[in-house]
C-alpha positions as CSV (number, residue, x, y, z in Angstrom):
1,X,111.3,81.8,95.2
2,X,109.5,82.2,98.6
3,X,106.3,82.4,99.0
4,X,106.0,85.6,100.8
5,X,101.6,85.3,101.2
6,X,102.3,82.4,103.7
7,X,104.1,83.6,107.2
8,X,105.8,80.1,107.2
9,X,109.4,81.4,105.4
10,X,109.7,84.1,108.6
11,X,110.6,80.2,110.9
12,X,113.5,79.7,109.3
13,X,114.4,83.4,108.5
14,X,117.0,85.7,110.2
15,X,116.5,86.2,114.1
16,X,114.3,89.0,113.6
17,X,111.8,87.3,111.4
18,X,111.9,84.3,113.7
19,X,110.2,86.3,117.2
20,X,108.4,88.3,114.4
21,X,106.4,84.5,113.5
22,X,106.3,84.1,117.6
23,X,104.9,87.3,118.0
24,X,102.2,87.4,114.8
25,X,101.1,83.7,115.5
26,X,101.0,84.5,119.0
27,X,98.8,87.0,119.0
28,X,97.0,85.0,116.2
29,X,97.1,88.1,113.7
30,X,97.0,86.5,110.8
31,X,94.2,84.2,111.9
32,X,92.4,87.4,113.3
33,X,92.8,89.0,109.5
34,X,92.0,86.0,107.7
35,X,89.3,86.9,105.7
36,X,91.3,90.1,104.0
37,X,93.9,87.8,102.3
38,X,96.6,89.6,104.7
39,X,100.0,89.7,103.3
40,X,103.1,90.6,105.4
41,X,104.7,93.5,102.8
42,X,107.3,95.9,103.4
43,X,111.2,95.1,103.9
44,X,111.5,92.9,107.1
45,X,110.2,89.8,104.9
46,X,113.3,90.7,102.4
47,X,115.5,91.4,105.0
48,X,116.8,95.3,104.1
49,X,114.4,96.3,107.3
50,X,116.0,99.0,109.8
51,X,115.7,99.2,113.1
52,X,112.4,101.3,113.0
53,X,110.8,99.4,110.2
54,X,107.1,98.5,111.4
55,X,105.3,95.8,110.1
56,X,103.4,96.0,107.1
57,X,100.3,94.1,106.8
58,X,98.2,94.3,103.6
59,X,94.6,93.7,103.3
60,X,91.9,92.9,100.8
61,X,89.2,95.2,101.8
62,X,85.7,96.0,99.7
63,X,83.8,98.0,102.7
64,X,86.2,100.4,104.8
65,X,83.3,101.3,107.4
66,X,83.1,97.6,108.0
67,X,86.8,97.1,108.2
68,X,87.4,99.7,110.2
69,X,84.5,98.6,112.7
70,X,86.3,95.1,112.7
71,X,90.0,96.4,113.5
72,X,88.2,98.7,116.6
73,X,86.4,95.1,117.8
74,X,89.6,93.1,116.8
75,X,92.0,94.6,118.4
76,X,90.6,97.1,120.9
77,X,93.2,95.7,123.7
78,X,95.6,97.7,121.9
79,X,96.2,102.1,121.4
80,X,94.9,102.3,118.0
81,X,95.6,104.7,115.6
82,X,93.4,104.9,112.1
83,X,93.2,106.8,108.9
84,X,91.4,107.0,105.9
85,X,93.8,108.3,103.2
86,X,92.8,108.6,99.2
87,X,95.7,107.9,97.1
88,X,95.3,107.8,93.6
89,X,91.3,108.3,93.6
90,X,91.2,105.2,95.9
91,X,90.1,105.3,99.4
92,X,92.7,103.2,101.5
93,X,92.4,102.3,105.7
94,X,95.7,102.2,107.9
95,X,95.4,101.3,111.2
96,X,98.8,101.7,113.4
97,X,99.6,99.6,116.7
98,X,102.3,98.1,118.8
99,X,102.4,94.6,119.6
100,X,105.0,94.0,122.3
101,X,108.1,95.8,121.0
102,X,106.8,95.8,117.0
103,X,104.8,99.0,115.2
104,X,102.2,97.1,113.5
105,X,100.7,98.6,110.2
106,X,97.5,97.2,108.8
107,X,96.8,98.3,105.1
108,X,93.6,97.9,103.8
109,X,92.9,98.3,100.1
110,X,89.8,97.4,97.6
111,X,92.5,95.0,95.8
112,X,93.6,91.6,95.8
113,X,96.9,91.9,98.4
114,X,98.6,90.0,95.7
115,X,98.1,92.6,93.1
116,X,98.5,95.7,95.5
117,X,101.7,97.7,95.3
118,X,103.5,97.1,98.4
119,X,103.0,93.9,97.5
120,X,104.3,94.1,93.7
121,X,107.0,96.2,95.2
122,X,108.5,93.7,97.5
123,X,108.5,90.9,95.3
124,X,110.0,93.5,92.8
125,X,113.3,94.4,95.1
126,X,113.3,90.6,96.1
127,X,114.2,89.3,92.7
128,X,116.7,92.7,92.4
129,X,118.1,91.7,95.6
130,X,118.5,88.1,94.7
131,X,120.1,89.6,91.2
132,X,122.6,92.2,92.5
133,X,123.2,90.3,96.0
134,X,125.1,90.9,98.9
135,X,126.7,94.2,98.8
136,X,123.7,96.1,96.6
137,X,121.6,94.7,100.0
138,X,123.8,96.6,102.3
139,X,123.7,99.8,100.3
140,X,119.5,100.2,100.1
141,X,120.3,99.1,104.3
142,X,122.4,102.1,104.7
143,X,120.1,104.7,102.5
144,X,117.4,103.1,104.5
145,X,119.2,104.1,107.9
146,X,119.9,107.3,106.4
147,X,116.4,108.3,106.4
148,X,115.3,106.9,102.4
149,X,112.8,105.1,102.1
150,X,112.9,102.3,100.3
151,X,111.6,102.7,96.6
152,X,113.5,105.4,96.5
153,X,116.7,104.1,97.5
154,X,116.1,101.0,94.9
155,X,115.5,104.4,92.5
156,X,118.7,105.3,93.3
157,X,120.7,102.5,92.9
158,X,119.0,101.5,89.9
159,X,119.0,104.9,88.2
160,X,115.3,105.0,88.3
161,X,113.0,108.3,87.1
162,X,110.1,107.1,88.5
163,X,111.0,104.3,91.6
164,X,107.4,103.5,92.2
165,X,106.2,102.9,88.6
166,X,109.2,101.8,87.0
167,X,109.9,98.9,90.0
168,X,106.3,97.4,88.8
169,X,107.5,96.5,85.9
170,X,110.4,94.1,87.0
């Protein structure tokens, strides 16, 4: 299986995932994020990404004030955009930017990225994906481009009651 915490896969990936490495190494983004544990989450690393699919950065992050501080410092070059949500009783930071032509979304959560949803979730549909192949692929794709998101769509698919719980437990 890949081993989707280190950016290195995205060099030999689809073209996409190729200037997505030149861009994020570039830019030293990963370097910048280091000490969060950043993952890159979401669907471009899987391939079912659409054409407005941003990229999804998850963080390890134990003081929000001081994260938040950091990404203003870090990246103040770019038009930032941040928010404190509370999902589940848990206070979670999202900070939105572009870099060059890519929407950029950092995710910043009091858990290890490796046990956080998104991630869970991605490695979830990746082993589906690998199981169901070629043409299930190209069906989440077009729900996606229809304007599902994507646990949803796996939901649908899969006959799912409850996409975002019931894919944890593949």
């Amino acid at each position: 299986m890949i081993d989707f915490t280190k950016l290195d896969y995205l060099k030999i990936g689809n073209e996409k995932q190729r200037i997505i490495y030149e861009v994020l190494t570039k830019y030293k983004i990963f370097d910048i994020l280091k000490k969060y544990s950043p993952i890159l989450a979401g669907t471009i690393p899987i391939e079912i990404d659409i054409e407005e699919s941003d990229l999804d950065i998850i963080c390890e992050v134990k003081d929000k004030v001081e994260f938040e501080k950091f990404l203003i410092q870090a990246f103040k070059d770019f038009d930032l955009n941040i928010e404190i949500f509370k999902i589940n009783n848990e206070k979670l930071i999202v900070c939105n930017f572009k870099l060059e032509e890519f929407p950029i979304e950092i995710f910043g959560q009091n858990k290890p990225t490796t046990q956080q949803n998104a991630y869970l979730h991605m490695i979830a549909e990746y082993k589906i994906l690998q199981e169901k192949g070629e043409n299930f692929k190209q069906k989440i794709i077009d729900l996606k481009k229809q304007g599902m998101k994507t646990e949803p769509a796996f939901g649908m698919l899969l006959q799912l009651e409850n996409p975002y719980e019931d894919l944890l437990k593949f």
